[in-house]
Residue frames relative to the residue before (quaternion, step in Angstrom):
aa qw qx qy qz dx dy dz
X 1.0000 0.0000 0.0000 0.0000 0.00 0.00 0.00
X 0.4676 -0.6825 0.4908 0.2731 3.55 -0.62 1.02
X 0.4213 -0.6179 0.6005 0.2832 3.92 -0.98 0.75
X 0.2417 -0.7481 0.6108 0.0935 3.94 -0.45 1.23
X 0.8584 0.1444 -0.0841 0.4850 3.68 0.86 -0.58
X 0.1939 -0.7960 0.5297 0.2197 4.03 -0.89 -0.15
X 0.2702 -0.5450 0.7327 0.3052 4.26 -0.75 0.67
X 0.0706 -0.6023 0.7941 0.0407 2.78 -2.29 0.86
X 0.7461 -0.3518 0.0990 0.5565 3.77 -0.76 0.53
X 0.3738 -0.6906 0.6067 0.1229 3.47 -1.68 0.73
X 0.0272 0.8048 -0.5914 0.0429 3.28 -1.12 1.36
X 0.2889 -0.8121 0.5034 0.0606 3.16 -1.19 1.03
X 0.6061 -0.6440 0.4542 -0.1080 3.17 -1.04 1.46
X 0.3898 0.6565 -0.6451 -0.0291 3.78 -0.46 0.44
X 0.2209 -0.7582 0.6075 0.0853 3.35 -1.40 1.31
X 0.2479 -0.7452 0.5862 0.1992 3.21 -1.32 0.47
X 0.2504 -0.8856 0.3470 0.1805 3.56 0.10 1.02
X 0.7440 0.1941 -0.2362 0.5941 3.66 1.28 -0.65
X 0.6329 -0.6767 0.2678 0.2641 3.82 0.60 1.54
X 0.2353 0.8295 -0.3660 0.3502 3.65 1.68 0.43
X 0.4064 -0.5723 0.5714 0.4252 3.95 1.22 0.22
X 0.7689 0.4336 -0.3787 0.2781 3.97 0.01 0.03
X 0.3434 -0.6642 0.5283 0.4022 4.05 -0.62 0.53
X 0.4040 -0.6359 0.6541 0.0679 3.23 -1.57 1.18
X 0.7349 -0.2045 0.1753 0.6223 3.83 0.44 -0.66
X 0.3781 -0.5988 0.6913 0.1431 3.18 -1.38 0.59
X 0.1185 -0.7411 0.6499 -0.1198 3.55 -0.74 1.44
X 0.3315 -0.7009 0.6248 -0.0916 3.88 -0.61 2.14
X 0.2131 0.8251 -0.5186 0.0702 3.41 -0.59 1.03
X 0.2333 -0.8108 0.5342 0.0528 3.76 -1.18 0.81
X 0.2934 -0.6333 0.6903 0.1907 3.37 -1.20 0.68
X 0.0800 0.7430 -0.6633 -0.0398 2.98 -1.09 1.44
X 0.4478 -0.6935 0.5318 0.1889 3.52 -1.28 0.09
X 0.1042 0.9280 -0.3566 0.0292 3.40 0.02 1.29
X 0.1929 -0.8419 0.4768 0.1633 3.49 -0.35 0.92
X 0.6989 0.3267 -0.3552 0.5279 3.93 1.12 0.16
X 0.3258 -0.7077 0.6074 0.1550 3.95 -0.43 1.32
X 0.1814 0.6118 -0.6978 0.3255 3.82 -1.00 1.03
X 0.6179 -0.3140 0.7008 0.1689 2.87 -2.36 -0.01
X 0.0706 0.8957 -0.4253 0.1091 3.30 -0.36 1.50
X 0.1600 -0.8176 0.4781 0.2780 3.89 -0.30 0.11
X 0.2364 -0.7999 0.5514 0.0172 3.81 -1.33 0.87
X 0.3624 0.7212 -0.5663 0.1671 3.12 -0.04 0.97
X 0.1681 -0.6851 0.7042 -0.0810 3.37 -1.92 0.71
X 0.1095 -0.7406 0.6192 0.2369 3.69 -0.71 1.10
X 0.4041 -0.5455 0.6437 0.3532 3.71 -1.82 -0.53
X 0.1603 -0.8210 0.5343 0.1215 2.77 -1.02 0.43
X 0.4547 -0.7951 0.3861 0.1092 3.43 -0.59 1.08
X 0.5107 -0.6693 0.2951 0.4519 3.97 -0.20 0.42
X 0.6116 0.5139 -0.3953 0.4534 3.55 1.37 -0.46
X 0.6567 -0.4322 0.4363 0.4378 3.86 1.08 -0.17
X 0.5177 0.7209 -0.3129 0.3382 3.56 0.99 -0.52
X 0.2796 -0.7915 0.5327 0.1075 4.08 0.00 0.90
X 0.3195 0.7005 -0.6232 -0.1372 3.06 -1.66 0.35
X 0.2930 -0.8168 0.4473 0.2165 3.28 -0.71 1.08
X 0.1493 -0.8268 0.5380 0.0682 3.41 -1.27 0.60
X 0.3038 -0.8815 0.3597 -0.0354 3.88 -0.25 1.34
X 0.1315 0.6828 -0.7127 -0.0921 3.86 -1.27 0.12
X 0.3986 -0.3768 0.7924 0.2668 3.31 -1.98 0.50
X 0.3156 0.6817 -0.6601 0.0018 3.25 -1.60 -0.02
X 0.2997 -0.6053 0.6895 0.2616 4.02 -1.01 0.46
X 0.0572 -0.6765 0.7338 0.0231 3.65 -1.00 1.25
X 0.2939 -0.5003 0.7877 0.2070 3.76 -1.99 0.66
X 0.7204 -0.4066 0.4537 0.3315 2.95 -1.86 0.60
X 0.5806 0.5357 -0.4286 0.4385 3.56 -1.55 0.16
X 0.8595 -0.3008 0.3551 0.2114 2.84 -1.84 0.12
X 0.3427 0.8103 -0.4219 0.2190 3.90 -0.53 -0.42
X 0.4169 -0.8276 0.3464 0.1460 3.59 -1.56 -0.02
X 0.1944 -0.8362 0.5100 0.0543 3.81 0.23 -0.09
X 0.1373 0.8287 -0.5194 0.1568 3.15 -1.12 1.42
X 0.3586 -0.7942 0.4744 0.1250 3.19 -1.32 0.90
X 0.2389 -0.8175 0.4900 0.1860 3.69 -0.43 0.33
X 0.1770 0.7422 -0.6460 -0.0237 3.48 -0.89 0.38
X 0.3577 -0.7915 0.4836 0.1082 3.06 -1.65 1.25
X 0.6640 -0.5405 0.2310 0.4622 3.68 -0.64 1.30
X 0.7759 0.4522 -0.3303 0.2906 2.73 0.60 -1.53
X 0.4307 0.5979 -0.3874 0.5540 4.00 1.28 -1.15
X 0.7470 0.4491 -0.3005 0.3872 3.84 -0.03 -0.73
X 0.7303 0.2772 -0.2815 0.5573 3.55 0.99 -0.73
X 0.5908 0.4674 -0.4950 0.4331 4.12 0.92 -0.41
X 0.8312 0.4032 -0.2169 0.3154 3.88 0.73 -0.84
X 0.7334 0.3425 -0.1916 0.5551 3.38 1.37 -0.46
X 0.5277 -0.7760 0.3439 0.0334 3.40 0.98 0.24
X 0.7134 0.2447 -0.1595 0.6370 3.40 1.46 -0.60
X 0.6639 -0.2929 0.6172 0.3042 3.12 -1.86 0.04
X 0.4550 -0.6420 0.5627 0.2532 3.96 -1.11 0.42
X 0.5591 0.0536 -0.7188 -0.4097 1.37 -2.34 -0.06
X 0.5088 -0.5669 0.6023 0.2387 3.65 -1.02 1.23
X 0.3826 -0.6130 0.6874 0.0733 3.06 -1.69 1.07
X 0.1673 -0.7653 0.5871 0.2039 3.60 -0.69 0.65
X 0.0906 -0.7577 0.6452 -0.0378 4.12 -0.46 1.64
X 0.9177 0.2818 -0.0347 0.2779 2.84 -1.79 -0.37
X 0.2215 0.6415 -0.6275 0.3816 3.72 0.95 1.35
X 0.1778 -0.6835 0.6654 -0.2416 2.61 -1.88 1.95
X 0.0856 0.7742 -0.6271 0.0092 3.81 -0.38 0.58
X 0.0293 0.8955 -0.4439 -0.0142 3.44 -0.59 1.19
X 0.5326 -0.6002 0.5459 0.2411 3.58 -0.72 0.34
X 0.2408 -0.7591 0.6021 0.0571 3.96 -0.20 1.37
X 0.0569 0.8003 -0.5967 0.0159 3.44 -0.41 1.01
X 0.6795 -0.5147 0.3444 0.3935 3.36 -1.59 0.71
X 0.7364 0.4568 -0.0838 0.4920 3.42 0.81 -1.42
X 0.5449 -0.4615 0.5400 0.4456 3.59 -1.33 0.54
X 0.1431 0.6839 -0.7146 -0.0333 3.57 -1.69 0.18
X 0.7100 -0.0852 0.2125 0.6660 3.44 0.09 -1.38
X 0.0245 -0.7905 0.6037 0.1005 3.79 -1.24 1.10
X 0.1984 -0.6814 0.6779 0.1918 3.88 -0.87 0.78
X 0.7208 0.3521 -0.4528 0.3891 3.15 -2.38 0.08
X 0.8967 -0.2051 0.1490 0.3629 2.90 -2.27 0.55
X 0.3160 -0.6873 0.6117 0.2314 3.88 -0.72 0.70
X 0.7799 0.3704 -0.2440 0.4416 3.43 0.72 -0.59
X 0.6227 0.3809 -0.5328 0.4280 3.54 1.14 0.53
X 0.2998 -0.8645 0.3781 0.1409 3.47 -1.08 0.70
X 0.7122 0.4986 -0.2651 0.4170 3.52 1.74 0.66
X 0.0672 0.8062 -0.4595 0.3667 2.55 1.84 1.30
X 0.4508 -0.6110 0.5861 0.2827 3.75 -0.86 0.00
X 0.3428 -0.5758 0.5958 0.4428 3.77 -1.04 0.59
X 0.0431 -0.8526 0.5178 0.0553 3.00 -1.64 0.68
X 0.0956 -0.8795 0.3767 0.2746 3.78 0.25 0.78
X 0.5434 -0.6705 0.4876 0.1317 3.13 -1.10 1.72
X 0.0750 -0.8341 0.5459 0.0258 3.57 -0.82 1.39
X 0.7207 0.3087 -0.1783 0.5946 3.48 1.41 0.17
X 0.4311 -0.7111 0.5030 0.2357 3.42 -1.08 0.37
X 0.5708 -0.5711 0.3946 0.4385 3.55 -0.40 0.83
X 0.1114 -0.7922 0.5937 -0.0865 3.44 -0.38 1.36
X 0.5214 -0.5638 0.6300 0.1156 3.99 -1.53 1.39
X 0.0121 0.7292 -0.6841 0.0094 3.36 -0.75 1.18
X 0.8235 -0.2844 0.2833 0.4008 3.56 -1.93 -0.48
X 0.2245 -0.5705 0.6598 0.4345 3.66 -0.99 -1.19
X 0.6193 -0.5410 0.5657 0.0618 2.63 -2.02 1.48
């Protein structure tokens, strides 16, 4: 299967959204480099020191070319689901290509209104946040 897109280094973001001197969500972005334009999905989980996941996602329609992609996670999701204090490992980034037709589906086998989605990357180990 040809490789429709490429990750280039991951950077992480903390925003404060209502200007309070406090971080609201911490938002993990990549420059990727795409050469097939579609409706894509972006997700990437953290990963906490007890083992504990969270995943964080965009929908997004990308055009060929160059460009970026981001996930978002909110403190608070970060402290109810992982449980610790950082630094979070950033695992298991995936950029996929939404297609019309079954081909290759990710996420939860047991949920079933997921979109089919063909998978252009292998779940790929990043840094810590």
């Amino acid at each position: 299967m040809p490789t429709s897109a490429g990750f280039g280094t991951f950077l992480d973001q903390a925003v404060d959204d209502n200007a309070n001197g406090l971080t609201d969500r911490i938002v993990v972005t990549v420059p990727v480099n795409v050469q097939i334009a579609g409706q894509y999905r972006f997700a990437l989980e953290l990963k906490g020191s007890n083992g504990k996941l969270l995943e964080g996602r965009s929908n997004l329609a990308l055009a060929t070319g160059a460009q970026q992609v981001s996930a978002s996670f909110d403190v608070m999701d970060i402290i109810r689901e992982l449980g610790v204090d950082g630094p979070y490992q950033r695992v298991n980034a995936i950029l996929a290509r939404q297609t019309a037709t079954p081909h290759c589906s990710i996420g939860r086998p047991e949920s079933g209104d997921e979109p089919d989605l063909h998978d252009l990357f292998p779940r790929q180990r990043h840094i810590f946040i």
